[in-house]
C-alpha positions in Angstrom: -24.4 -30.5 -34.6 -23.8 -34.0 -36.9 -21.6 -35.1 -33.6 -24.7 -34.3 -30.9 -26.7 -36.2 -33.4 -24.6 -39.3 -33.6 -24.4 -39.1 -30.0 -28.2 -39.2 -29.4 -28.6 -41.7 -32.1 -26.0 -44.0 -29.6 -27.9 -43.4 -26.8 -31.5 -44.0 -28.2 -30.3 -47.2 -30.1 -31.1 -49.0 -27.0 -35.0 -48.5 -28.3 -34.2 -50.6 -30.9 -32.2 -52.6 -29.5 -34.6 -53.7 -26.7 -37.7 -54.2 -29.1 -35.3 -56.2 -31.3 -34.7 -58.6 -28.5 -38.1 -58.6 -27.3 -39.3 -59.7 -30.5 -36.9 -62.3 -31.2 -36.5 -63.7 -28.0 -39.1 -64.4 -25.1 -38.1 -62.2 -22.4 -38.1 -63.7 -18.7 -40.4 -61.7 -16.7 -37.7 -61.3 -13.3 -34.5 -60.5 -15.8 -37.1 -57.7 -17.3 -37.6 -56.1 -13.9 -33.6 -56.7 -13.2 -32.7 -54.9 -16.4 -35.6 -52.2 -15.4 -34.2 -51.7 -12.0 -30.1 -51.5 -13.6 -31.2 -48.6 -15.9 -33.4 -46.5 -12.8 -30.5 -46.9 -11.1 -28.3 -45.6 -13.2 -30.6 -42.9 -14.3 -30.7 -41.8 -10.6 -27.0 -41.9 -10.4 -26.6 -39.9 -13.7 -28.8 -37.3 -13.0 -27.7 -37.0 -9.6 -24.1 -36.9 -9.7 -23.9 -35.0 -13.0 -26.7 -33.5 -14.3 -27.9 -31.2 -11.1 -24.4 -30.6 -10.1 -23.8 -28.4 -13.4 -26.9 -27.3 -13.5 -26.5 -25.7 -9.8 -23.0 -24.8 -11.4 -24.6 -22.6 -14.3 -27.3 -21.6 -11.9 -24.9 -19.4 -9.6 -27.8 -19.9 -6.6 -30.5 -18.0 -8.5 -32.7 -20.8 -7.6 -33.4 -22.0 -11.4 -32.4 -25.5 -10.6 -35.1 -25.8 -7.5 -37.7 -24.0 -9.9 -36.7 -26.3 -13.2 -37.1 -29.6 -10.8 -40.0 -28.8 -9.6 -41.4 -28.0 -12.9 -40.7 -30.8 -14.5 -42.3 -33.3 -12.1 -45.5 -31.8 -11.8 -45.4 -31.4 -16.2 -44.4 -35.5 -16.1 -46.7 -36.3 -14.1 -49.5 -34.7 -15.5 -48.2 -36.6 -19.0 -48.0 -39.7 -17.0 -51.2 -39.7 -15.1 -53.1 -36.7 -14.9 -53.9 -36.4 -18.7 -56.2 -39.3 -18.8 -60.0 -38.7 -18.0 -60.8 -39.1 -14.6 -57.7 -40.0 -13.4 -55.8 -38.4 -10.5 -52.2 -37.0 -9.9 -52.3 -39.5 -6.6 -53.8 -42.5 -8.3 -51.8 -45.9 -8.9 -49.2 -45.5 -12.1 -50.8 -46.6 -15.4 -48.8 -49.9 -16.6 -49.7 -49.6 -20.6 -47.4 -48.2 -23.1 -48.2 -45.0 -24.7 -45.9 -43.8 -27.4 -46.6 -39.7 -26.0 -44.7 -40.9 -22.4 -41.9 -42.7 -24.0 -41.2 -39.9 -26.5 -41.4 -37.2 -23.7 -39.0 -39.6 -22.0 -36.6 -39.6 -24.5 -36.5 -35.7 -25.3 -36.0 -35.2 -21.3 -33.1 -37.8 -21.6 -31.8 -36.3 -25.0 -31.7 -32.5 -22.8 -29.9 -34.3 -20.1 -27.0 -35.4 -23.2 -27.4 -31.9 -24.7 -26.2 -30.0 -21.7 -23.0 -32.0 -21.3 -22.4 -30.8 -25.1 -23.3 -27.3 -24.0 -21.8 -26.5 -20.6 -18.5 -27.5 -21.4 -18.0 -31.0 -19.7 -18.2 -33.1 -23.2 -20.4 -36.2 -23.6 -20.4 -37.8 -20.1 -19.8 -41.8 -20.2 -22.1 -42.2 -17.2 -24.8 -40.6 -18.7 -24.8 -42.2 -22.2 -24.8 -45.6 -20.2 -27.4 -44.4 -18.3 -29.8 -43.5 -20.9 -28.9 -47.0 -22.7 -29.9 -48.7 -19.7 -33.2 -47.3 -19.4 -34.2 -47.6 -22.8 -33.6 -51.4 -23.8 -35.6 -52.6 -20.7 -38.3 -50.3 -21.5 -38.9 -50.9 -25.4 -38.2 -54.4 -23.9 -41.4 -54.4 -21.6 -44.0 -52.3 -23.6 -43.1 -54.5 -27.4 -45.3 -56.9 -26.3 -48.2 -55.1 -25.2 -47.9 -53.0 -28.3 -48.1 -56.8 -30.0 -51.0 -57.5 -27.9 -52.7 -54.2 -29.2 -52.6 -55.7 -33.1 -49.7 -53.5 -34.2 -47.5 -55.9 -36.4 -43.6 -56.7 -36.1 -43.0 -54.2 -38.6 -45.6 -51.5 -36.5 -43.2 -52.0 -33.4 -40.3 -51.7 -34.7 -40.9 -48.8 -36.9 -42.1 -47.0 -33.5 -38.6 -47.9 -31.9 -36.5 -46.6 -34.8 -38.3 -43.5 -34.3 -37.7 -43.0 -30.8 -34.0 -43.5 -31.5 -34.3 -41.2 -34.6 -36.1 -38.3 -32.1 -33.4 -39.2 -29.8 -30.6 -38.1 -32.6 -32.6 -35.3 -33.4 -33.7 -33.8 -29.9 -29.9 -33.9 -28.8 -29.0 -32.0 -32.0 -31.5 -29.2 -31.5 -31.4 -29.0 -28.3 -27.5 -28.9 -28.4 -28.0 -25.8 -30.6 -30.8 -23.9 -28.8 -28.8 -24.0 -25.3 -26.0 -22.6 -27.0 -28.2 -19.3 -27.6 -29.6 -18.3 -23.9 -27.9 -17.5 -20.6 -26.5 -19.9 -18.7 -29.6 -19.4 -16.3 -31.7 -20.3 -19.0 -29.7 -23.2 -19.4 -29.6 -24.4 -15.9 -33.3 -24.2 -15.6 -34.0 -26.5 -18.6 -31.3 -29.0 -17.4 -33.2 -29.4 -14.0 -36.6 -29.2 -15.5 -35.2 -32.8 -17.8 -33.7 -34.0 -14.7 -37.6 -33.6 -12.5 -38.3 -35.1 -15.6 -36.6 -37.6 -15.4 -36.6 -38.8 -11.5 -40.1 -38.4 -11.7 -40.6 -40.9 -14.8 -38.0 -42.9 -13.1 -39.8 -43.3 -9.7 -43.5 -43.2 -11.6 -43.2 -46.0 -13.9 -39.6 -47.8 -13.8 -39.5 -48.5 -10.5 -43.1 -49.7 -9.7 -42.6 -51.7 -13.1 -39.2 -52.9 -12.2 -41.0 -54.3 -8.5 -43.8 -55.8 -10.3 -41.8 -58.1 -12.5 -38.6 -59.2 -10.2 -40.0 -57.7 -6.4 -37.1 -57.0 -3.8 -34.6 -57.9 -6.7 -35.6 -54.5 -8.5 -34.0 -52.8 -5.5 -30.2 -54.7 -5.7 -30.4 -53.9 -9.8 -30.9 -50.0 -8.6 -28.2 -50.3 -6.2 -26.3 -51.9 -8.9 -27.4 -49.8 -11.8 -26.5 -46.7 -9.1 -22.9 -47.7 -8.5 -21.8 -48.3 -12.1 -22.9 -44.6 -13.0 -21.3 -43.4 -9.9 -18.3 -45.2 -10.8 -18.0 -44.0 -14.5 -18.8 -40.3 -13.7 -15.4 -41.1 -10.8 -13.2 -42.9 -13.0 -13.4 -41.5 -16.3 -14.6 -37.9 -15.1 -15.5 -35.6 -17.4 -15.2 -38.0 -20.4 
Protein backbone atom coordinates (compact mmCIF):
# COMPACT_ATOMS: atom_id res chain seq x y z
CA UNK A 1 0.00 0.00 0.00
CA UNK A 2 3.13 2.75 0.90
CA UNK A 3 4.47 1.63 -2.88
CA UNK A 4 0.72 2.49 -4.66
CA UNK A 5 0.97 5.60 -2.68
CA UNK A 6 4.35 6.67 -3.84
CA UNK A 7 3.30 5.75 -7.10
CA UNK A 8 0.27 8.11 -7.23
CA UNK A 9 2.17 10.72 -5.47
CA UNK A 10 4.64 10.45 -8.88
CA UNK A 11 1.99 10.68 -11.04
CA UNK A 12 -0.04 13.61 -9.40
CA UNK A 13 3.27 15.68 -8.90
CA UNK A 14 2.69 16.99 -12.24
CA UNK A 15 -0.17 19.28 -10.28
CA UNK A 16 2.41 20.86 -8.69
CA UNK A 17 4.57 20.87 -10.91
CA UNK A 18 2.44 22.75 -13.57
CA UNK A 19 1.11 25.35 -11.08
CA UNK A 20 4.76 25.91 -9.96
CA UNK A 21 5.67 26.85 -13.50
CA UNK A 22 2.62 28.70 -14.10
CA UNK A 23 3.37 30.90 -11.35
CA UNK A 24 6.86 31.51 -11.86
CA UNK A 25 6.93 31.75 -15.39
CA UNK A 26 4.33 33.40 -17.97
CA UNK A 27 3.12 30.59 -19.89
CA UNK A 28 2.73 31.11 -23.81
CA UNK A 29 -0.77 30.63 -24.68
CA UNK A 30 -0.01 28.11 -28.17
CA UNK A 31 2.86 25.96 -26.02
CA UNK A 32 -0.22 25.62 -23.28
CA UNK A 33 -2.56 24.12 -25.87
CA UNK A 34 0.53 22.01 -27.31
CA UNK A 35 1.35 20.67 -23.89
CA UNK A 36 -2.72 20.14 -23.47
CA UNK A 37 -3.01 18.36 -26.63
CA UNK A 38 0.58 15.96 -25.73
CA UNK A 39 -1.20 14.83 -22.47
CA UNK A 40 -5.00 13.96 -24.34
CA UNK A 41 -3.09 12.19 -26.47
CA UNK A 42 -1.43 10.30 -24.38
CA UNK A 43 -4.38 9.82 -22.17
CA UNK A 44 -6.20 8.33 -25.24
CA UNK A 45 -3.36 6.10 -25.96
CA UNK A 46 -3.11 4.90 -22.31
CA UNK A 47 -6.40 4.18 -21.76
CA UNK A 48 -6.85 2.62 -25.02
CA UNK A 49 -4.12 0.39 -25.38
CA UNK A 50 -3.91 -0.62 -21.76
CA UNK A 51 -6.50 0.23 -19.58
CA UNK A 52 -9.71 -1.39 -21.62
CA UNK A 53 -7.69 -4.20 -22.86
CA UNK A 54 -7.40 -5.64 -19.16
CA UNK A 55 -10.34 -4.54 -18.27
CA UNK A 56 -12.12 -6.69 -21.27
CA UNK A 57 -9.41 -9.32 -20.01
CA UNK A 58 -10.92 -9.48 -16.27
CA UNK A 59 -14.37 -8.94 -17.83
CA UNK A 60 -14.44 -12.60 -19.61
CA UNK A 61 -17.30 -10.91 -22.14
CA UNK A 62 -19.85 -10.32 -19.29
CA UNK A 63 -20.33 -7.02 -20.76
CA UNK A 64 -18.98 -4.94 -17.50
CA UNK A 65 -16.51 -3.02 -19.58
CA UNK A 66 -19.44 -1.68 -22.15
CA UNK A 67 -21.61 -1.00 -18.92
CA UNK A 68 -18.57 0.69 -16.73
CA UNK A 69 -17.80 3.06 -20.05
CA UNK A 70 -20.92 4.01 -20.46
CA UNK A 71 -21.42 4.83 -16.94
CA UNK A 72 -18.74 6.81 -16.50
CA UNK A 73 -19.37 9.31 -19.33
CA UNK A 74 -22.76 10.15 -18.64
CA UNK A 75 -21.49 10.50 -14.44
CA UNK A 76 -18.56 13.00 -15.98
CA UNK A 77 -20.49 14.70 -17.82
CA UNK A 78 -23.08 15.51 -15.53
CA UNK A 79 -19.91 16.75 -13.10
CA UNK A 80 -18.67 18.61 -15.99
CA UNK A 81 -21.73 20.28 -17.36
CA UNK A 82 -24.95 19.07 -16.17
CA UNK A 83 -24.46 20.02 -12.51
CA UNK A 84 -24.71 23.68 -13.02
CA UNK A 85 -28.15 25.44 -13.01
CA UNK A 86 -29.63 25.73 -16.14
CA UNK A 87 -27.12 24.21 -18.06
CA UNK A 88 -27.51 21.30 -20.44
CA UNK A 89 -25.67 17.90 -21.13
CA UNK A 90 -25.47 19.29 -25.00
CA UNK A 91 -24.38 22.81 -24.19
CA UNK A 92 -20.69 24.29 -25.04
CA UNK A 93 -17.99 22.92 -22.36
CA UNK A 94 -17.53 25.34 -19.43
CA UNK A 95 -13.78 26.88 -19.63
CA UNK A 96 -13.38 27.83 -15.64
CA UNK A 97 -11.59 25.79 -13.23
CA UNK A 98 -13.47 24.12 -10.60
CA UNK A 99 -11.50 22.23 -7.99
CA UNK A 100 -14.80 19.30 -7.83
CA UNK A 101 -13.72 18.41 -11.87
CA UNK A 102 -10.11 18.32 -11.33
CA UNK A 103 -10.35 16.20 -8.24
CA UNK A 104 -12.85 13.77 -9.89
CA UNK A 105 -10.20 13.83 -12.68
CA UNK A 106 -7.59 12.79 -10.63
CA UNK A 107 -9.38 9.88 -8.61
CA UNK A 108 -10.56 8.49 -12.32
CA UNK A 109 -6.77 8.74 -13.29
CA UNK A 110 -5.55 7.40 -9.82
CA UNK A 111 -8.25 4.04 -10.67
CA UNK A 112 -6.70 3.77 -13.99
CA UNK A 113 -2.93 3.33 -11.92
CA UNK A 114 -4.69 1.19 -9.22
CA UNK A 115 -5.74 -1.54 -11.60
CA UNK A 116 -2.29 -1.98 -13.12
CA UNK A 117 -1.27 -2.71 -9.24
CA UNK A 118 -4.25 -4.96 -9.05
CA UNK A 119 -4.58 -7.09 -12.12
CA UNK A 120 -1.24 -8.24 -12.20
CA UNK A 121 0.51 -6.21 -14.97
CA UNK A 122 2.61 -3.80 -12.47
CA UNK A 123 2.80 -0.01 -12.72
CA UNK A 124 2.57 0.57 -16.59
CA UNK A 125 5.29 3.27 -17.85
CA UNK A 126 2.71 4.52 -20.44
CA UNK A 127 0.28 5.20 -18.19
CA UNK A 128 2.21 7.05 -15.38
CA UNK A 129 3.45 9.32 -18.42
CA UNK A 130 0.23 9.68 -19.34
CA UNK A 131 -1.32 10.90 -16.27
CA UNK A 132 1.91 13.32 -15.96
CA UNK A 133 1.11 14.73 -19.16
CA UNK A 134 -2.29 15.62 -18.46
CA UNK A 135 -1.82 17.08 -15.24
CA UNK A 136 1.03 19.85 -15.63
CA UNK A 137 -0.79 21.43 -18.65
CA UNK A 138 -3.94 21.51 -16.71
CA UNK A 139 -2.77 22.98 -13.23
CA UNK A 140 -0.77 24.99 -15.91
CA UNK A 141 -4.00 26.53 -17.56
CA UNK A 142 -6.57 26.93 -14.65
CA UNK A 143 -3.46 28.68 -11.91
CA UNK A 144 -4.13 31.78 -13.40
CA UNK A 145 -7.72 31.95 -13.45
CA UNK A 146 -7.63 30.70 -9.94
CA UNK A 147 -5.24 34.01 -9.57
CA UNK A 148 -7.70 35.99 -11.33
CA UNK A 149 -10.41 34.78 -8.76
CA UNK A 150 -8.26 36.48 -5.59
CA UNK A 151 -6.89 33.24 -4.32
CA UNK A 152 -3.17 34.08 -3.41
CA UNK A 153 0.16 32.24 -4.52
CA UNK A 154 0.04 30.31 -1.41
CA UNK A 155 -4.17 29.52 -2.10
CA UNK A 156 -3.00 27.94 -5.48
CA UNK A 157 -0.49 26.04 -4.58
CA UNK A 158 -1.92 24.64 -1.51
CA UNK A 159 -4.88 23.43 -3.96
CA UNK A 160 -2.19 21.61 -6.25
CA UNK A 161 -0.33 19.84 -3.41
CA UNK A 162 -3.58 18.47 -2.53
CA UNK A 163 -4.51 17.14 -5.73
CA UNK A 164 -1.14 15.36 -5.80
CA UNK A 165 -1.71 14.31 -2.12
CA UNK A 166 -5.48 12.81 -3.26
CA UNK A 167 -3.68 11.42 -6.02
CA UNK A 168 -1.15 9.30 -3.55
CA UNK A 169 -4.03 8.50 -1.55
CA UNK A 170 -6.81 7.41 -4.13
CA UNK A 171 -4.19 5.00 -5.69
CA UNK A 172 -3.52 3.58 -2.28
CA UNK A 173 -7.17 2.90 -1.40
CA UNK A 174 -8.21 2.09 -4.39
CA UNK A 175 -5.17 -0.41 -4.78
CA UNK A 176 -6.62 -2.05 -1.63
CA UNK A 177 -10.40 -2.11 -2.29
CA UNK A 178 -9.88 -3.86 -5.91
CA UNK A 179 -8.00 -6.40 -4.23
CA UNK A 180 -11.26 -7.41 -2.26
CA UNK A 181 -14.06 -7.99 -5.19
CA UNK A 182 -14.25 -10.22 -8.30
CA UNK A 183 -12.49 -9.60 -11.01
CA UNK A 184 -15.95 -8.44 -12.63
CA UNK A 185 -16.18 -5.96 -10.08
CA UNK A 186 -12.92 -4.94 -11.03
CA UNK A 187 -13.32 -4.68 -14.65
CA UNK A 188 -16.38 -2.63 -14.35
CA UNK A 189 -14.69 0.10 -12.21
CA UNK A 190 -11.55 0.11 -14.60
CA UNK A 191 -13.88 0.99 -17.57
CA UNK A 192 -16.18 3.22 -15.56
CA UNK A 193 -12.42 5.51 -14.89
CA UNK A 194 -11.50 4.95 -18.34
CA UNK A 195 -15.47 6.71 -19.75
CA UNK A 196 -14.20 8.82 -17.22
CA UNK A 197 -11.53 9.60 -18.45
CA UNK A 198 -12.11 9.85 -22.51
CA UNK A 199 -15.04 11.78 -21.70
CA UNK A 200 -13.02 14.53 -19.55
CA UNK A 201 -10.43 14.13 -22.17
CA UNK A 202 -12.64 15.01 -25.26
CA UNK A 203 -14.97 17.53 -22.84
CA UNK A 204 -12.51 19.92 -21.68
CA UNK A 205 -8.71 19.08 -22.89
CA UNK A 206 -9.30 18.88 -26.19
CA UNK A 207 -11.65 21.98 -26.82
CA UNK A 208 -9.13 23.72 -24.39
CA UNK A 209 -6.07 22.42 -26.14
CA UNK A 210 -7.90 23.97 -29.82
CA UNK A 211 -8.64 27.13 -28.25
CA UNK A 212 -5.15 28.09 -27.22
CA UNK A 213 -2.86 26.51 -30.18
CA UNK A 214 -5.94 25.54 -32.99
CA UNK A 215 -4.92 22.80 -35.66
CA UNK A 216 -1.56 22.50 -33.57
CA UNK A 217 -3.66 20.80 -30.67
CA UNK A 218 -4.31 17.97 -33.13
CA UNK A 219 -0.31 17.09 -34.10
CA UNK A 220 0.43 17.29 -30.05
CA UNK A 221 -2.47 14.48 -29.77
CA UNK A 222 -0.99 12.52 -32.51
CA UNK A 223 2.23 13.10 -30.83
CA UNK A 224 1.13 12.60 -27.23
CA UNK A 225 -0.69 9.27 -28.85
CA UNK A 226 2.45 7.71 -30.24
CA UNK A 227 4.75 8.07 -27.25
CA UNK A 228 2.06 6.10 -25.07
CA UNK A 229 1.71 3.66 -27.77
CA UNK A 230 5.34 3.33 -27.94
CA UNK A 231 6.06 2.84 -24.16
CA UNK A 232 3.09 0.42 -23.54
CA UNK A 233 5.26 -1.67 -27.04
CA UNK A 234 8.62 -1.19 -25.93
CA UNK A 235 8.73 -1.60 -22.30
CA UNK A 236 5.51 -3.79 -22.10
CA UNK A 237 4.26 -4.61 -19.05
CA UNK A 238 6.78 -2.44 -17.14
Amino acid sequence: MLQAFGWGLLAGSSYFLGGLFALRWRINSVLLGVLTGLGAGALLSAVAYKLIDEAGRLAGGSGFVGAGLVGGAVATSWVVNGARRDTRLSAPPLHEPRFLVIGLSVVAESIIISGGLVSGYGISAAMLAAVFLCGVPEAMADTGPLRKAGLTRRHVMTAWITMTILCGLSVAVFTLLLTLVPPQVVAFVLAFAGGGVLTNVTVRMVPEGIRDAGAATGIAIAVGFGLSFALVEIVGAH
